[in-house]
N, C-alpha and C positions, 0 to 999 in steps of 0.2 A: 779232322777232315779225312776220309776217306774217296778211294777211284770207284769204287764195287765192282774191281776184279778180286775175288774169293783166293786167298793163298792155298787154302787148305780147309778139309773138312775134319771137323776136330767130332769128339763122341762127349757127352754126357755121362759125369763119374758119381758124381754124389750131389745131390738137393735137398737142402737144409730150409726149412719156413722157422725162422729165428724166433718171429713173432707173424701177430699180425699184419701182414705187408713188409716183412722186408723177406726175400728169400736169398740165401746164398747158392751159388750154382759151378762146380767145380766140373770143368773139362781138360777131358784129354787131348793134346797135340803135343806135335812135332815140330813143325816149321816156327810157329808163332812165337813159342817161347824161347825161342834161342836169344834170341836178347832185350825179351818181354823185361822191364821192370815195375814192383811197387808203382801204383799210381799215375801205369802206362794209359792211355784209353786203348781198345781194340773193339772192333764190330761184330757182333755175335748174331747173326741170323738178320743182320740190320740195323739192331740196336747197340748204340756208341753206350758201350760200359768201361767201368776202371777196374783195372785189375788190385784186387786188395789181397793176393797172396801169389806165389808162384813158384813152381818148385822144375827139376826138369823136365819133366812132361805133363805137368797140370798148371793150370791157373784158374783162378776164382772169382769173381764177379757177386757184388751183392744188387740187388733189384729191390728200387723202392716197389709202394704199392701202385705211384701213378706210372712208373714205366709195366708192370703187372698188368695194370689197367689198358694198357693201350697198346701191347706187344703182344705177341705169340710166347714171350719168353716164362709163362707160367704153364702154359700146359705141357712144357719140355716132361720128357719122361725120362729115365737111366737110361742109356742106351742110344737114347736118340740124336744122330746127327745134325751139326749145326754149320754154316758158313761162319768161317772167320777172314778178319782183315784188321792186319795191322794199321797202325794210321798213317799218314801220308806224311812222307820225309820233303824239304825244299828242295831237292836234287830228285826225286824219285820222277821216272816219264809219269804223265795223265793220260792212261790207256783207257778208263771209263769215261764216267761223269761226276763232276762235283756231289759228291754224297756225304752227308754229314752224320747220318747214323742215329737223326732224328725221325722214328717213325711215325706218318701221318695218318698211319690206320692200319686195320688189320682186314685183308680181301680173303676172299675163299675161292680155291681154285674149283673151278668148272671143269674141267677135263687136261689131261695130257696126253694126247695120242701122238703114235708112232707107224706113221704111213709114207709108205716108199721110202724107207729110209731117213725123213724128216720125222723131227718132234717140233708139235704145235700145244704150246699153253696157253690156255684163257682161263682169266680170273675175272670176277666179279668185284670191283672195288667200294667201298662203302659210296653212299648219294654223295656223301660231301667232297669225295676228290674225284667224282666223275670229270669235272669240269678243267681238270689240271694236265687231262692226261689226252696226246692226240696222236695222231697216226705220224711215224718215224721220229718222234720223242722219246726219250729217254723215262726209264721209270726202274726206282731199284726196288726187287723182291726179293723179300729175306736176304738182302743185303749183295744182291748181282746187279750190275749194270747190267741192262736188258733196253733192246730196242722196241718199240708197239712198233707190228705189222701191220694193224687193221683196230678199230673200235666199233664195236655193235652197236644195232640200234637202241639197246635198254643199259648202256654204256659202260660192259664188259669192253676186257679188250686181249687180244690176242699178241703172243710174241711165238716166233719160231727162233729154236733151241738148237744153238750148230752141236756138235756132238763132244767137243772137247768143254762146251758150258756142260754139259750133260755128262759127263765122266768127270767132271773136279768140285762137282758142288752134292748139294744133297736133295737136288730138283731129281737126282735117281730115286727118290722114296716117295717122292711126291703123288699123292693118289686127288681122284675127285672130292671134293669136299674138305679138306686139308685148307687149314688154316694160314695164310703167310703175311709178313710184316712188308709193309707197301710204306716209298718216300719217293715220293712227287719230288720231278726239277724244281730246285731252289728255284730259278729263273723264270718259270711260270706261274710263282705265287710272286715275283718281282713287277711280272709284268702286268698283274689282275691289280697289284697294289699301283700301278702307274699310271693303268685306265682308267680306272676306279675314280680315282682321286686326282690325279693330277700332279701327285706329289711323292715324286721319284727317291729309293734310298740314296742316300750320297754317292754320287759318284755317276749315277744310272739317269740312262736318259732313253728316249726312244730313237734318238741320230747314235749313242751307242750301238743299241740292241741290234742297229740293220746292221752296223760296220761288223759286228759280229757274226753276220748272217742269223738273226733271227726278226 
């Protein structure tokens, strides 16, 4: 479990395609690996991967083909910046949201502008998690806790960028058309599974959800 507040932005060292579908992905950092070990998890751009080496400023991660499949994390290039996050300790504060580092799709960003001093990003989410995502909810990209400002009519949706999210992640590279790893609140597919059906996960009810303010 992850918060998707980003420790650090790590760099892309070497990418290995082992075989067909699985690739290995060695990055560089700082922060993470200080007491990263063997078959730690950590959140790479979003996606909850295990570290299968690590040395003191790299660590490794292999990628089946259906996380390939469903992540941003094959078209990484050398070089290119990633969000990292360690996992979440019992004792660590909950500065974000419940992120798990399971990504629900891959959206393509629409623009990022920078006017009066604000940064405004809209993505384009795929049709199927249109329906998850709403105005002053939470949504993690490439692995940030991010609040929606607004949702469009054709069900984009925008977040404005305070500027210390924007100096510690790698939303600095970000251009239009740029691909990113999207996970919808748990608790929004909790509550489609509750309406739906009627038939709440253990423990979860709808007199919960309100006493929680939702």
């Amino acid at each position: 479990m992850f918060t998707g507040l980003v420790e650090e932005v790590g760099y892309v060292g070497r990418i290995q395609r082992i075989h067909d579908g699985l690739q290995r992905l060695e990055i560089r950092a700082a922060t993470v690996v200080e007491d990263l070990s063997l078959g730690d998890s950590i959140n790479v751009n979003g996606a909850c991967q295990t570290a299968v080496a690590c040395t003191a400023a790299t660590f490794t991660v292999e990628s089946v083909a259906e996380t390939l499949r469903v992540t941003t994390l094959g078209e990484l290039k050398v070089g290119d910046p990633v969000n990292l996050e360690r996992s979440l300790r019992p004792s660590d504060r909950m500065g974000g949201h419940i992120v798990l580092g399971h990504v629900d799709g891959v959206g393509s960003v629409r623009r990022l502008d920078h006017i009066s001093g604000d940064t405004v990003l809209e993505v384009a989410p795929p049709k199927g998690l249109v329906k998850y995502v709403a105005g002053k909810g939470s949504v993690t990209v490439d692995g940030i806790s991010l609040t929606v400002a607004s949702v469009t009519a054709d069900g984009a949706f925008t977040i404005a960028i305070i500027p210390h999210t924007l100096a510690h992640t790698n939303l600095q590279q970000v251009r239009a058309g740029d691909h990113v790893n999207l996970e919808v609140d748990i608790l929004a597919r909790y509550v489609e599974r509750l309406l739906a059906t009627g038939t709440p996960p253990a423990g979860l009810s709808l007199h919960g959800l309100r006493d929680m303010g939702y």
